[in-house]
C-alpha positions as CSV (number, residue, x, y, z in Angstrom):
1,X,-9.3,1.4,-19.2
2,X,-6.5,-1.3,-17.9
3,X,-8.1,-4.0,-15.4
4,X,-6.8,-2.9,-12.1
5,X,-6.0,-5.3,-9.2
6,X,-5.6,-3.5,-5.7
7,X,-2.9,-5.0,-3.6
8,X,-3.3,-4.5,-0.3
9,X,-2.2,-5.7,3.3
10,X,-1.0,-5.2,6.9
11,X,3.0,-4.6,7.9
12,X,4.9,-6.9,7.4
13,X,2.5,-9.1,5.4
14,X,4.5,-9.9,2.8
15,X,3.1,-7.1,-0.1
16,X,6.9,-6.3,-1.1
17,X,7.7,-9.7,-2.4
18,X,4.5,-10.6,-4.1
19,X,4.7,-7.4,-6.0
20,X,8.1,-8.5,-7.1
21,X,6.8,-11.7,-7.8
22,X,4.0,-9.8,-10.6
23,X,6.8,-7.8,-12.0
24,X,9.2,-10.8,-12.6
25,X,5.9,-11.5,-14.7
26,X,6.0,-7.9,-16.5
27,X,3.0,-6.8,-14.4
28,X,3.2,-3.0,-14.7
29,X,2.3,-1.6,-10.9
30,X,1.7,1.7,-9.4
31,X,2.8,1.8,-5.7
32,X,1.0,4.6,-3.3
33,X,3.7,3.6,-1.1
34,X,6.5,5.0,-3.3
35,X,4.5,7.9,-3.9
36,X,4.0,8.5,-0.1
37,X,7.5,8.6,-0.1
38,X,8.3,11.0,-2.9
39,X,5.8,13.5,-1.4
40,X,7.7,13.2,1.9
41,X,11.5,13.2,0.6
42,X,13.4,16.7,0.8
43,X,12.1,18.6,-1.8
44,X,8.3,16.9,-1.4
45,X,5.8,18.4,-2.7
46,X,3.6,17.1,0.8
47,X,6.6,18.9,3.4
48,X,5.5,22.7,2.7
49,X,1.9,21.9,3.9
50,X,3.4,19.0,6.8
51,X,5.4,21.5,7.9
52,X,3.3,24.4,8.3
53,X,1.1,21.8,10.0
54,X,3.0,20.3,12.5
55,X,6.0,22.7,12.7
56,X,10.0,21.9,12.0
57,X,10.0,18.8,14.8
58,X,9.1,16.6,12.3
59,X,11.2,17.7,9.3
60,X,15.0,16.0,9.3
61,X,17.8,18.5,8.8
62,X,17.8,17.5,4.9
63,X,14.3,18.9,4.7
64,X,12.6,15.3,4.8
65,X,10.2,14.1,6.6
66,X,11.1,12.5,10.3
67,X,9.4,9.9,9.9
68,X,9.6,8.5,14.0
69,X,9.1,12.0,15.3
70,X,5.7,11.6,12.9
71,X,5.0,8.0,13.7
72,X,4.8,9.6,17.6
73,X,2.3,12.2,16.8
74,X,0.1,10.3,15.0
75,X,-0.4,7.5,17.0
76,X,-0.6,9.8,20.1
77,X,-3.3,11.9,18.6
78,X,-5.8,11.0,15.9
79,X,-6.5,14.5,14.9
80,X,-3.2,14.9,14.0
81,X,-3.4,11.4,11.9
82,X,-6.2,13.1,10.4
83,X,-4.1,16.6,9.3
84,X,-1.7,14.2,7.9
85,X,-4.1,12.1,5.6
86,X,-5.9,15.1,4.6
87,X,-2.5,16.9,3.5
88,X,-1.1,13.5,1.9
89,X,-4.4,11.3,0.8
90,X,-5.4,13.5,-2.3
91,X,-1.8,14.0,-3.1
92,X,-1.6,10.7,-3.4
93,X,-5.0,9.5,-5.2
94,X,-4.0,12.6,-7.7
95,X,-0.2,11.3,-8.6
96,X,-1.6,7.6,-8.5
97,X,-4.3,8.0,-10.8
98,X,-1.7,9.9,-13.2
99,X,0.8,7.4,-12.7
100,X,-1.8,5.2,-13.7
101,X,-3.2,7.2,-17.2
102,X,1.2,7.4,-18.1
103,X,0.7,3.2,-18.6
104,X,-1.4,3.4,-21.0
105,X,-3.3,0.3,-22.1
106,X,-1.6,-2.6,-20.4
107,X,-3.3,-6.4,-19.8
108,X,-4.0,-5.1,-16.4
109,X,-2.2,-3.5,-13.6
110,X,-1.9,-3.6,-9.8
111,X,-2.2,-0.5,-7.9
112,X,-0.5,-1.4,-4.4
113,X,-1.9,0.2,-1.5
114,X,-1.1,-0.2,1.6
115,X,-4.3,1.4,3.3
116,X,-6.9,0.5,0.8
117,X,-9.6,-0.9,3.7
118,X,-9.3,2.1,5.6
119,X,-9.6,4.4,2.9
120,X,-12.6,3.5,1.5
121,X,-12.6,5.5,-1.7
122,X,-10.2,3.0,-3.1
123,X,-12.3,0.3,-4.2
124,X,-14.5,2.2,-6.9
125,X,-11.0,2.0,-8.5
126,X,-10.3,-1.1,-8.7
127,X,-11.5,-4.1,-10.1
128,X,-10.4,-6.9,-7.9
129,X,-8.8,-6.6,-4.6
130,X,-6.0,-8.5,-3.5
131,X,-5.4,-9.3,0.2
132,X,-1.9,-10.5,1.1
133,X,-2.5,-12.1,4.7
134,X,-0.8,-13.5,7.6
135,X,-1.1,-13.9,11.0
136,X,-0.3,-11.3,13.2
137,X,2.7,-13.0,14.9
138,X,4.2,-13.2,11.7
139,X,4.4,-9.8,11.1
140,X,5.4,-8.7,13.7
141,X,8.3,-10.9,13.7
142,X,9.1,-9.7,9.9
143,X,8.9,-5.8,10.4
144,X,11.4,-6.6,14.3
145,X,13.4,-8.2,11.6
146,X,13.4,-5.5,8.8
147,X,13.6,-2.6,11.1
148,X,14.4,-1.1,14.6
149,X,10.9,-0.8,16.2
150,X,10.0,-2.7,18.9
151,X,7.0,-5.8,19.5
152,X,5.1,-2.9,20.8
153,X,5.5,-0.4,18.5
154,X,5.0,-3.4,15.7
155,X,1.5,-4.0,17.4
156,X,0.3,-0.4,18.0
157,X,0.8,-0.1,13.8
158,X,-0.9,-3.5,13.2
159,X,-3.6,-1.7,15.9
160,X,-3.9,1.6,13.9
161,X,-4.1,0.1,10.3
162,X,-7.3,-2.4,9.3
163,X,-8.1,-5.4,11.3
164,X,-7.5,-8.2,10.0
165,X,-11.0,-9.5,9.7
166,X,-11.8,-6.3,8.1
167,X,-9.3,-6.6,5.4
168,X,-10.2,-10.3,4.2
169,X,-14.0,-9.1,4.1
170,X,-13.2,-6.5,1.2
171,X,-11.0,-9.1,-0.2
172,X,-11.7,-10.6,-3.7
173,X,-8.8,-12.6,-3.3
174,X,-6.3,-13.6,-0.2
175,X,-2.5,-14.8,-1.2
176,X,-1.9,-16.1,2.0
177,X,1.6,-15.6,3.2
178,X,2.7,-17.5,6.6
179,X,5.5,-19.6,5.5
180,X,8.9,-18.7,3.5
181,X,8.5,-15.8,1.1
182,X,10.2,-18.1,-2.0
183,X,6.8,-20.1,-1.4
184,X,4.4,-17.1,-2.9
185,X,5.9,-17.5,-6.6
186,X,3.7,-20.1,-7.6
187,X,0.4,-18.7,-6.0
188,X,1.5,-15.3,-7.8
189,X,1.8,-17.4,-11.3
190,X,-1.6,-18.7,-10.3
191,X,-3.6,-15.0,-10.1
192,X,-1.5,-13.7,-12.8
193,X,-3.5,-16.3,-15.1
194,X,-6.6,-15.6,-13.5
195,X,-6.5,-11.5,-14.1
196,X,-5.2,-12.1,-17.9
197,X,-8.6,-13.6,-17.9
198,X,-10.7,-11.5,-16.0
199,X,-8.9,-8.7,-17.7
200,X,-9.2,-10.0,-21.6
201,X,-13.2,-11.0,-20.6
202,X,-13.7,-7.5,-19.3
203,X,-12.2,-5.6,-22.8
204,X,-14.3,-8.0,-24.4
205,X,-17.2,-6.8,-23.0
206,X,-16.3,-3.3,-23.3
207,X,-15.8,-3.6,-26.9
């Protein structure tokens, strides 16, 4: 089995460009995020079962998923966050540990995903976990940037998801990601050396 690094860390962290940076090295990557997304889109194999769930207010006339009516729900009612993981979470693990069989034997791979901390399960499948970090100012500054929410609805995200304490405590290794984005290359070119090692010591035991 490939080396896996899990790649993981809060909104507007910075996780999108240091993936980048590991495929501009050829760094094959499975991306729960993505996934999330395909299970959601019209046509989802998640929306049958998030519909009968939560009824049509939170499908979009094109038969995706609403995305802000089911950001409301969610963080008005943790039951219903609950109904949601439980419909999407094994969907996901299931299509991420295929995804993850279809690339074969590879040097190592990241699987990126966004939640790892809070769902615990994670780590026994990976070998290293990658922490992208940043203060929480920051990211709230990038996702206001990126998208239309609001300080407030930035912060009650940051609030749901991991704290940040928690995340660098499971963390194997922290990219840390305050300043300009073009800065993270040359940390990225760092670990990528560091997990062709781990990876090539760990088929060498294995052999």
């Amino acid at each position: 089995m490939s080396f896996v690094v899990g790649l993981t860390g809060g909104i507007g962290s910075g996780k999108s460009a240091v993936t980048r940076c590991f495929a501009d090295l050829g760094v094959p990557q499975v991306d729960t995020d993505v996934i999330a997304h395909a299970l959601t889109a019209a046509g989802g194999t998640a929306m049958p079962a998030i519909c009968a769930a939560f009824g049509d207010a939170v499908v979009q006339a094109d038969g995706a998923l609403d995305r802000a009516a089911m950001r409301r729900i969610v963080f008005a009612d943790r039951g219903a966050r609950a109904r949601l993981e439980s419909i999407l979470h094994p969907r996901i693990r299931s299509e991420s540990s295929a995804r993850v069989a279809a690339l074969g034997e590879v040097p190592y791979l990241l699987l990126v995903v966004p939640l790892l901390v809070e769902s615990g399960g994670w780590r026994s499948r990976v070998d290293r976990v990658l922490v992208v970090d940043c203060a929480e100012e920051t990211q709230i500054a990038r996702v206001i940037a990126r998208s239309a929410l609001s300080a407030d609805e930035v912060r009650a995200i940051i609030a749901a998801q991991a704290s940040r304490a928690r995340r660098l405590a499971a963390a194997d290794d922290v990219l840390h990601n305050d300043g300009d984005l073009a800065e993270i290359a040359p940390r990225v070119a760092t670990l990528h050396r560091r997990y062709l090692e781990l990876a090539g010591a760990k088929l060498a035991a294995e052999r």
